[in-house]
C-alpha positions in Angstrom: 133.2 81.9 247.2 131.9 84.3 244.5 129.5 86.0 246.8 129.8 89.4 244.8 126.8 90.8 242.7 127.7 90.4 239.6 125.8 94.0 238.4 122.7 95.8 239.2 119.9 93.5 239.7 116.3 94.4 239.2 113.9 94.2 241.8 109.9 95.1 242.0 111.1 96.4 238.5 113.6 98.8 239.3 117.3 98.4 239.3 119.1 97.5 242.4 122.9 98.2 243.4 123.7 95.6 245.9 126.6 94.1 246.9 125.8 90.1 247.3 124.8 87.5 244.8 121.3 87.3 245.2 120.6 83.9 246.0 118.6 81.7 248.1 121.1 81.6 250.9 122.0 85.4 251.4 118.1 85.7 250.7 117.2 83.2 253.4 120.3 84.0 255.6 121.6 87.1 254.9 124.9 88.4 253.9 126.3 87.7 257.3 126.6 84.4 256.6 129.9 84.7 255.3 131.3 86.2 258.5 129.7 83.2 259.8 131.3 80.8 258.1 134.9 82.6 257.7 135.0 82.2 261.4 134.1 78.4 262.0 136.4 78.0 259.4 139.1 79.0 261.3 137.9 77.7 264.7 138.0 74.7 263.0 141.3 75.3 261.8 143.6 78.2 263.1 147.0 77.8 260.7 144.4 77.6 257.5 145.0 80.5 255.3 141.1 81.8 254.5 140.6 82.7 250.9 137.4 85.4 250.3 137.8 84.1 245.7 136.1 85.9 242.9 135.6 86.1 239.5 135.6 88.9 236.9 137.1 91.4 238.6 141.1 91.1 238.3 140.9 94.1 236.1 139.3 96.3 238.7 136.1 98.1 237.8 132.4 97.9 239.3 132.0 94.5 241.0 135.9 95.0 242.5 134.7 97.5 243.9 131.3 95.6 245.2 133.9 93.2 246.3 136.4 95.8 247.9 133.4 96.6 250.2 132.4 93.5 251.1 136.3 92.4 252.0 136.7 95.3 253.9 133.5 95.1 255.8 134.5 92.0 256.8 138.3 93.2 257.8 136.4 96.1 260.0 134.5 93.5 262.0 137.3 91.4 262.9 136.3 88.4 260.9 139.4 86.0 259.7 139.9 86.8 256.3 143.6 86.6 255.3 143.9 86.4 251.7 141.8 87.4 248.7 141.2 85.3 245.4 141.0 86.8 241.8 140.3 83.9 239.5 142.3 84.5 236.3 139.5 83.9 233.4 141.8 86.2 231.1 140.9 85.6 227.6 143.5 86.1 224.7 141.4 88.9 223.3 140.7 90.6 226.2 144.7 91.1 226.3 146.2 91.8 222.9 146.8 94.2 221.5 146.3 96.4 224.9 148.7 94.2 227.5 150.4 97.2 228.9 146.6 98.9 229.5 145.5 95.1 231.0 148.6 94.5 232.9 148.4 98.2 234.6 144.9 97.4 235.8 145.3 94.1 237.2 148.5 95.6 239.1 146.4 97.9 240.3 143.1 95.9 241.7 145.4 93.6 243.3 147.6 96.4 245.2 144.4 98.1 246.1 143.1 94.9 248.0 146.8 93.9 249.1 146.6 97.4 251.1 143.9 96.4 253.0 146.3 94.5 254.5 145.3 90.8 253.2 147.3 88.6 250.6 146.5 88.6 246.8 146.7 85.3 245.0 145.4 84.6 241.1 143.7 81.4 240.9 141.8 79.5 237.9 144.1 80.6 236.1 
């Protein structure tokens, strides 16, 4: 759950494009951690429906696409992840007056991940 870098991080002063949250467990662990645990998940459960959730990017843009990477990494090595989470922190102002414009690219992020061939669900909402 919200494993996706948030933006560029700086590092040894200089700015960093990576893909994971940087904290003390993909530090200490590493970012395969999360294929790690999607799979005991689901040998610990078969039938449960694994959810790969994050926030701020329903409307698409540079951390979607962090976390399009990331989803489809973990598609491309076989690891059971079956739906993906967009948590719905939509703020009033952030829709009005432009909800045709908003509406078009929250269609869009969620097709684009849908046709990696997992299932899109809006939660917090």
């Amino acid at each position: 759950n919200e494993a996706t870098a948030d933006k560029t991080s700086v590092q040894n002063g200089e700015a960093v494009e990576g893909l994971y949250r940087p904290t003390i467990v993909m530090k200490k662990l590493g970012p395969r951690i999360i294929d790690d645990l999607f799979r005991a998940a689901h040998a610990a459960d078969p039938d449960a429906d694994l959810i790969y959730n994050e926030y701020d990017v329903l409307q698409g843009g540079a951390k979607a696409d962090r976390m399009y990477t990331i989803v489809q990494g973990l598609l491309q090595r076989g690891v059971p992840v079956h739906t993906v989470g967009f948590q719905g922190h939509v703020l009033g102002k952030e829709i009005y007056p432009k909800t045709e414009a908003v509406r078009g690219r929250i269609k869009r992020s969620l097709k684009r991940f849908a046709d990696l061939g997992v299932k899109v669900t809006l939660s917090e909402i």
